[in-house]
VEXDREN-795477 format. One record per residue (C-alpha): residue in one letter; x, y, z. Coordinates in steps of 0.02 Angstrom, whole numbers, padded with zeros to 5 digits, always signed. Example, Ala and Ser with C-alpha at 12.3 -4.5 7.8 and 13.67 -1.06 7.14 Angstrom:
<sites>
A+00615-00225+00390
S+00684-00053+00357
</sites>
This chain:
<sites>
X-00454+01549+02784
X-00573+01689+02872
X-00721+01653+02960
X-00890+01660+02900
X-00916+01834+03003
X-00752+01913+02967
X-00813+01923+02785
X-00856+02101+02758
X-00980+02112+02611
X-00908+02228+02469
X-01013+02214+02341
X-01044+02401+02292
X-01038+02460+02133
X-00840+02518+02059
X-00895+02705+01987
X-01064+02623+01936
X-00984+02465+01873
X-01062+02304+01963
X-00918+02166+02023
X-00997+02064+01933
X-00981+02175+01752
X-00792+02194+01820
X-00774+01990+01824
X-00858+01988+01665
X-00734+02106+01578
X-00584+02031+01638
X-00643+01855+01582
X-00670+01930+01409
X-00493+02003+01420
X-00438+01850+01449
X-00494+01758+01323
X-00439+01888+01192
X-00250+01865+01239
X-00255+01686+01261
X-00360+01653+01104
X-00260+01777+01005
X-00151+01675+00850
X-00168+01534+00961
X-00143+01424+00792
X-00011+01540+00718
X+00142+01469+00805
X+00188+01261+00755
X+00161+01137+00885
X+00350+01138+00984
X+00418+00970+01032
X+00331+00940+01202
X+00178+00986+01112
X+00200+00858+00966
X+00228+00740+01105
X+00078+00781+01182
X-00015+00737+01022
X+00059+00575+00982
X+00033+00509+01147
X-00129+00561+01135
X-00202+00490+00959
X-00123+00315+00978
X-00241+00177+00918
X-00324+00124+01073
X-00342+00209+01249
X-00242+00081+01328
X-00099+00115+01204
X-00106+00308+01244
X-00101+00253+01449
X+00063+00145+01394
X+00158+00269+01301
X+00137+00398+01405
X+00211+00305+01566
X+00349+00256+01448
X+00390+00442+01387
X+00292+00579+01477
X+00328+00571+01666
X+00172+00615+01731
X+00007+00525+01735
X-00112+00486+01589
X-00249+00601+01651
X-00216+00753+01542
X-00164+00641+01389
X-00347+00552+01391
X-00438+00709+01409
X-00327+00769+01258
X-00358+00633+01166
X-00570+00675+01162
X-00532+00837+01102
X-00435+00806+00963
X-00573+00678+00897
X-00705+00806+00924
X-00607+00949+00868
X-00566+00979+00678
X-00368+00950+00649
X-00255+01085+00700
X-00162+01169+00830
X-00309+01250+00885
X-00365+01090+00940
X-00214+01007+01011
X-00208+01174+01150
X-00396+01184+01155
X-00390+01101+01320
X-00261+01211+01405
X-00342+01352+01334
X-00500+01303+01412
X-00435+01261+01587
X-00351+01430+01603
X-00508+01546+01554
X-00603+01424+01677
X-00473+01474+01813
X-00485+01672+01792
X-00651+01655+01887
X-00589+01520+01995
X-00451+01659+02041
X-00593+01798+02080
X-00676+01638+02197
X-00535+01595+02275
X-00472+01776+02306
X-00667+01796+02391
X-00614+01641+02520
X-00449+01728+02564
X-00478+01903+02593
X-00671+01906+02590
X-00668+02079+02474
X-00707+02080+02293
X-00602+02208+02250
X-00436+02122+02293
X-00511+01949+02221
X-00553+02050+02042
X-00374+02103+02024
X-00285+01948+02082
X-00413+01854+01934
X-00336+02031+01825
X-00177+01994+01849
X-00183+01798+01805
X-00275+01854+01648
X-00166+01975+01574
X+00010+01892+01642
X+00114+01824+01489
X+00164+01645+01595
X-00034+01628+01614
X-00076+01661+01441
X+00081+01561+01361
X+00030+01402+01489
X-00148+01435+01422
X-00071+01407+01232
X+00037+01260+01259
X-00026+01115+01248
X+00035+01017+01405
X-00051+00994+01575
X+00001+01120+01680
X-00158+01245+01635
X-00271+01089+01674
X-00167+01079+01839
X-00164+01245+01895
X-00361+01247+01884
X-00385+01102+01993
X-00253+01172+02110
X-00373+01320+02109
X-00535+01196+02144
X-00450+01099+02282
X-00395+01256+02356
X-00585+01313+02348
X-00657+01178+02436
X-00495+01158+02568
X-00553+01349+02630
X-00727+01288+02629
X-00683+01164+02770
X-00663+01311+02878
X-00823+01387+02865
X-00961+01245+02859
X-00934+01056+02929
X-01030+00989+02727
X-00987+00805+02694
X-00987+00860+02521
X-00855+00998+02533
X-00728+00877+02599
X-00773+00745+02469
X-00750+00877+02328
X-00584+00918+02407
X-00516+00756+02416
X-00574+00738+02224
X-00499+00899+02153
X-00343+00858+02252
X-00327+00691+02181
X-00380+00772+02009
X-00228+00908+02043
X-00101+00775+02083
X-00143+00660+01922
X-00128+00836+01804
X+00062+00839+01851
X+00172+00734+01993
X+00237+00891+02021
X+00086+00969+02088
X+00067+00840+02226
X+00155+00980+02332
X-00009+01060+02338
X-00057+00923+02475
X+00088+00987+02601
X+00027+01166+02574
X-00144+01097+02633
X-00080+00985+02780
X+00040+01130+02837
X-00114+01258+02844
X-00233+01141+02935
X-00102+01085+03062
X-00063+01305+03098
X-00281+01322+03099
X-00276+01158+03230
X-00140+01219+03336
X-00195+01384+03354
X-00376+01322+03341
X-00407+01477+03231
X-00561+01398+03178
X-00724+01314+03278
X-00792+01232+03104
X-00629+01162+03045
X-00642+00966+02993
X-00595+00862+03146
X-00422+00770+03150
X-00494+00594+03115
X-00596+00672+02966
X-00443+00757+02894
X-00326+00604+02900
X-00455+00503+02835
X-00470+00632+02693
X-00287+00618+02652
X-00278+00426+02657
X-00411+00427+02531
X-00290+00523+02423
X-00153+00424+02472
X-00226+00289+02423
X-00255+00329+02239
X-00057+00353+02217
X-00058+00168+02194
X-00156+00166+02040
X+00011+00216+01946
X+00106+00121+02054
X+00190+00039+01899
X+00228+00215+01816
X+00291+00274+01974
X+00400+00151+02013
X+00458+00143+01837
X+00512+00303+01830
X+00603+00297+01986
X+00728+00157+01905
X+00750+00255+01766
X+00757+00423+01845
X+00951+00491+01757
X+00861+00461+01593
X+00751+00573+01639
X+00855+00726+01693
X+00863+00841+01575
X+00928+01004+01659
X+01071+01022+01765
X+01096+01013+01952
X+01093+01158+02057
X+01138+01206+02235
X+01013+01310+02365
X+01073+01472+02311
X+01072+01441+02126
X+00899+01365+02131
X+00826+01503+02217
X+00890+01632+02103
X+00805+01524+02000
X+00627+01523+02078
X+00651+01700+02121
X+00658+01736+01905
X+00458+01647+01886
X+00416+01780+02000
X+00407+01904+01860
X+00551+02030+01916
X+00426+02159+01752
X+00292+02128+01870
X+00380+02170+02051
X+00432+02319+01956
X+00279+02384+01904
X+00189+02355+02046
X+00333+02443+02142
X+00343+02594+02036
X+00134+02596+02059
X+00148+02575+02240
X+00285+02730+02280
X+00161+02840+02173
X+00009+02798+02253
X+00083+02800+02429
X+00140+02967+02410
X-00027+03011+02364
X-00104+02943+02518
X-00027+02902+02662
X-00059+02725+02698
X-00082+02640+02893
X+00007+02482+02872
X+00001+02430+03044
X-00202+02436+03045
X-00180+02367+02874
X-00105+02208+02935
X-00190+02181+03072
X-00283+02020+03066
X-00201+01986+02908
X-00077+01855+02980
X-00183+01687+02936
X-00197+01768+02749
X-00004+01804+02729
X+00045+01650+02809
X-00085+01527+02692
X+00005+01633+02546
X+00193+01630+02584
X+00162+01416+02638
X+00089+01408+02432
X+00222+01531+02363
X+00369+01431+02459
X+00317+01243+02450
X+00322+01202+02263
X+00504+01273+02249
X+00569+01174+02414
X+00489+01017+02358
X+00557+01044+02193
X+00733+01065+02294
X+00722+00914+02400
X+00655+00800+02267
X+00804+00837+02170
X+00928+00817+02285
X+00847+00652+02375
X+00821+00559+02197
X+00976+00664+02104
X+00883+00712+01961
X+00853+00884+01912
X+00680+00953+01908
X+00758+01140+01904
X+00653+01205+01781
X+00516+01338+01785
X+00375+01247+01745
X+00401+01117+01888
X+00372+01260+01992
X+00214+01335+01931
X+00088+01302+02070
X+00196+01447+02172
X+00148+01596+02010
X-00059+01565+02091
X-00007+01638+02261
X+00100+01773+02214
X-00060+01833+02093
X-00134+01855+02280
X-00010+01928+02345
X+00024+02054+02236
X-00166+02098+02257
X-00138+02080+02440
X-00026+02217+02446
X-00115+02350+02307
X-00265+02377+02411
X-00152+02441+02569
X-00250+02606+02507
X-00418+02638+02585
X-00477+02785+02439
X-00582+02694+02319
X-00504+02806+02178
X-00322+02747+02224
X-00395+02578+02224
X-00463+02575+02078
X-00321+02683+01991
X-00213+02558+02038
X-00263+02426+01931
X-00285+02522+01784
X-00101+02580+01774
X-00054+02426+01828
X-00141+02349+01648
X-00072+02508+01536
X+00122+02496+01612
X+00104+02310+01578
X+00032+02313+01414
X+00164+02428+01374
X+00315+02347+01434
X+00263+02163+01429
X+00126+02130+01308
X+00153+02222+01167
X+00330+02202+01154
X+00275+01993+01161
X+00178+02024+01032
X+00311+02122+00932
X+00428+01989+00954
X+00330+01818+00963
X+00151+01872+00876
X+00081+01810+01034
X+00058+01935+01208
X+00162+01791+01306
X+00357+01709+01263
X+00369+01580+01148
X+00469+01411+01121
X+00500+01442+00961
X+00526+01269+00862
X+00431+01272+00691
X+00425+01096+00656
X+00266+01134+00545
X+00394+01243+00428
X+00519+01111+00409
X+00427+00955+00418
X+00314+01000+00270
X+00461+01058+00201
X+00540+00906+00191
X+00370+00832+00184
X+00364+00909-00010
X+00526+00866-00059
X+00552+00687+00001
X+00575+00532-00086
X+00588+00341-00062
X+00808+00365-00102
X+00810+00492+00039
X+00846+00455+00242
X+00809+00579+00388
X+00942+00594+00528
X+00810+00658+00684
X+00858+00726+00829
X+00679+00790+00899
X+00746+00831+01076
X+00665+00692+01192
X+00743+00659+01340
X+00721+00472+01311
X+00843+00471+01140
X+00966+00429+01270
X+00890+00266+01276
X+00880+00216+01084
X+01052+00113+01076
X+01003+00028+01200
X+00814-00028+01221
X+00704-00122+01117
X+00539-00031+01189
X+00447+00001+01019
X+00367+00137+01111
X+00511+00235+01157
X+00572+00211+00959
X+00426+00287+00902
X+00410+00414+01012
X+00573+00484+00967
X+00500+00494+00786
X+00356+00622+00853
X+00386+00761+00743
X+00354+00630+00589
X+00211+00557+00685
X+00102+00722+00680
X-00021+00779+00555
X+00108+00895+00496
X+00180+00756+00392
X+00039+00730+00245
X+00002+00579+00133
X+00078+00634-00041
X+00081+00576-00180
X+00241+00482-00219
X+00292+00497-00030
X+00305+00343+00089
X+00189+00371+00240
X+00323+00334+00360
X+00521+00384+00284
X+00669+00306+00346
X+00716+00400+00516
X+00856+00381+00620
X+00878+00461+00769
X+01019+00547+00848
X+01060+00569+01041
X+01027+00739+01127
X+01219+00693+01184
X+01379+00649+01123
X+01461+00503+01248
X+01591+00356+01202
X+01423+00245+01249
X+01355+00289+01082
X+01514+00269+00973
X+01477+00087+00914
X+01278+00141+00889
X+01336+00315+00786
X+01448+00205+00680
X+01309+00093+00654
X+01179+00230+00582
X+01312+00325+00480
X+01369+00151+00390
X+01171+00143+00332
X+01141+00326+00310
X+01273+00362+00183
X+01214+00224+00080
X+01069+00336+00013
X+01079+00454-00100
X+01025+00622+00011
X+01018+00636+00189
X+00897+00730+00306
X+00974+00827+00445
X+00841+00891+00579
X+00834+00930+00732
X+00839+01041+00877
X+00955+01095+01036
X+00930+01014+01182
X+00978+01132+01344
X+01107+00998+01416
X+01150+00953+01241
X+01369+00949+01234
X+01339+00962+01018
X+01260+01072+00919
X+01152+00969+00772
X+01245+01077+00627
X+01408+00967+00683
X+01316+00814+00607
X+01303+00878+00439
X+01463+00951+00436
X+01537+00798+00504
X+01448+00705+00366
X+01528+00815+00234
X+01710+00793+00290
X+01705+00617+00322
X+01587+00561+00196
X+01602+00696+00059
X+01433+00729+00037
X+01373+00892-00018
X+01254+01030+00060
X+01125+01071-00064
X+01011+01146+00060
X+01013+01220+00253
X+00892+01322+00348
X+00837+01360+00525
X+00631+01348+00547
X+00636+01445+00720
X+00720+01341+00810
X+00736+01194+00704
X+00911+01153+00604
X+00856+01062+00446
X+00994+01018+00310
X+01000+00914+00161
X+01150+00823+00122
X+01184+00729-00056
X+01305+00617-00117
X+01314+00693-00302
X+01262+00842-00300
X+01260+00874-00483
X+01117+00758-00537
X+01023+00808-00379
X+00853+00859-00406
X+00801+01042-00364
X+00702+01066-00220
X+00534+01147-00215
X+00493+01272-00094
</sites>
């Protein structure tokens, strides 16, 4: 990114506070709000997917049902998998991993923010910023992969600036790994690789650099990624036949997908930093034009990062017509807009302002993000709300061997049910019941009667709806749960209603577990037995 000599060494003390004290604090910080009621919330649906994919019987098994169900590799599902066998049972446990990647990448921010703009002082509130924003703490609490991939984003991105300042063997092998590593967290992250090739290409044709890897090297470096793709050929390829069973959120044209992209950049945070930035600037006149002077290989490594994810989102979509509109997918670009925003707050040369800045940065944000999260959620970050712990042990207590369960868990793959015979996929629609959440009770069967419903209502699944309703009114109660998909063209509560107009049974019980519709249906109502709550 900058040379070796263009690195200015700013390691003085902050009002008698060492850098390194600063880092320190901020890591701390961070692992108060992302360790904070970390196990209060259930497990949402992703999540309980997450942990049956990863405690199947064997390792092999785990590899095969997630290329069935997850779309994405098996990397982050393995790596699960140890820690819930080390870990004591729990959600603590099942997000451990997450949790862990994202306090390891609040220092890999400060490093990274080092490379870039060789000052400390912009690199410790970049790494603030990560550590205190709600996305980063809620992606540090859910238990999927995109914590693990955002820290090996961060580690590729380490050694890929590295390349420019010394000609080591070693750098460009731990590139290539930590790229390869970044890809396998998520498919979605293998954008990361054109932000790389783009930047190299601008450093070659400008020949900004003297220590830059030479063209064979570099090519040689991406074929050796290139070359690992194959090892999930199968999954790959797999996924591409089946790609409409796969998309979940609607389609969306340029101008709707960018509104999109432009809502992860936290409009709070633009806001904030805004209002901060009038304030100061009125309180010291800032040169901008010496300010960005020199600046342009900086700004234009940034904007590549912040604009890549979200156009390879676009063009995916639109080339394979599936969907992949959805925040998440787009995660890599939050990383260089942490930067940025950093970038931009030390435009003031006081080292009062410059510190000042920060710290009413934290106290408007606390106030007007984090503590109202925490009002709302019990958490400083949004939640998915879907208590599946609530109304699986619920039903859990209260079940028995005359009793069926009517599921709709909200896979994507439910689709699929009336029409495979994958005994993976018909599990894994049963996820929810598959957890740890559902307890060996007395006078309970280990595994009740489930079947599931379709996240949508289509002539296709007439004959296969007629099919389940036939058996499932042949019991004496019935089980309603489920949740909302976001495509979803029925709500779950027209189920049980439908089953008490056509069917005359009788709601003895409904509830809502944050997110999750639960309902119990019986056919005589009057000799039902009460339930316990």
């Amino acid at each position: 990114m900058v040379s070796s000599s263009s690195i200015t060494d700013e390691s003085q003390d902050y009002f008698g506070i060492k850098p390194r004290y600063c880092l320190i604090m901020i890591i701390l910080l961070a692992i108060f709000f992302r360790v904070f009621n970390i196990s209060q919330t259930s497990l949402w649906t992703d999540e309980l997917a997450t942990y049956w994919a990863s405690t199947a019987p064997t390792v092999q098994e785990t590899i095969d049902r997630v290329a069935a169900t997850q779309g994405q590799s098996p990397l982050y599902f393995l790596l699960e998998r140890v820690c819930i066998k080390i870990l004591p049972q729990g959600e603590f446990s099942v997000r451990f991993l997450s949790l862990l990647a994202s306090i390891i990448s609040v220092y890999l921010m400060f490093y990274l923010g080092k490379q870039i703009f060789g000052d400390e002082k912009r690199a410790l509130f970049a790494s603030l910023i990560f550590s205190i924003h709600d996305t980063s703490i809620y992606y540090a609490q859910e238990a999927r992969s995109y914590s693990m991939g955002i820290m090996f984003a961060l580690l590729s991105m380490i050694f890929f600036l590295k390349l420019f300042k010394s000609r080591s063997a070693f750098n460009l092998f731990l590139y290539t790994v930590f790229s390869v590593l970044t890809f396998y967290s998520h498919y979605v992250f293998a954008s990361i690789l054109i932000v790389h090739n783009i930047y190299y290409l601008y450093v070659f044709l400008r020949n900004k650099s003297d220590i830059r890897p030479t063209l064979l090297k570099w090519c040689m470096s991406q074929i050796v990624v290139a070359l690992t793709f194959p090892l999930l050929l199968f999954q790959l390829s797999g996924m591409f036949s089946n790609r409409q069973g796969w998309d979940w959120v609607k389609q969306m044209n340029f101008p709707e997908a960018l509104g999109l992209f432009a809502s992860m950049l936290d409009p709070k945070v633009m806001l904030i930093f805004a209002g901060c930035f009038i304030v100061f600037f009125t309180l010291e006149k800032a040169d901008l034009k010496s300010f960005f002077k020199g600046q342009a290989p900086q700004l234009m490594f940034l904007i590549t990062w912040l604009l890549i994810p979200f156009l390879f989102m676009f063009l995916v979509s639109k080339v394979l017509h599936i969907s992949l509109f959805d925040k998440r997918y787009m995660v890599l670009s939050i990383i260089p807009f942490y930067f940025l925003i950093a970038f931009f707050a030390h435009v003031f040369k006081s080292d009062v302002l410059r510190v000042a800045f920060p710290g009413a940065y934290i106290v408007i944000y606390l106030g007007i993000v984090l503590i109202p999260n925490y009002m709302t959620f019990g958490h400083f970050s949004y939640r998915i709300t879907h208590n599946w712990r609530g109304a699986i042990t619920f039903t859990n207590k209260n079940y028995r061997a005359g009793d069926v369960i009517l599921l709709r868990s909200g896979f994507v793959n439910e689709n699929w049910i009336p029409v495979t015979d994958n005994k993976i996929v018909h599990d894994y629609v049963k996820c929810p019941f598959r957890s740890y959440y559902w307890k060996k009770i007395k006078g309970v069967p280990a595994r009740p009667t489930i079947y599931n419903l379709t996240y949508t209502w289509d002539k296709d699944f007439y004959s296969y709806y007629d099919s389940i309703f036939s058996k499932a009114t042949k019991y004496d109660r019935i089980w309603v749960i489920g949740v909302d998909t976001p495509n979803t063209n029925y709500p779950i509560t027209n189920i049980s209603r439908f089953l008490e107009n056509e069917y005359d049974f009788s709601k003895i019980y409904e509830a809502t577990y944050a997110g999750v519709y639960l309902c119990v249906l019986s056919s005589n109502s009057f000799n039902s037995e009460p339930l316990s709550f």
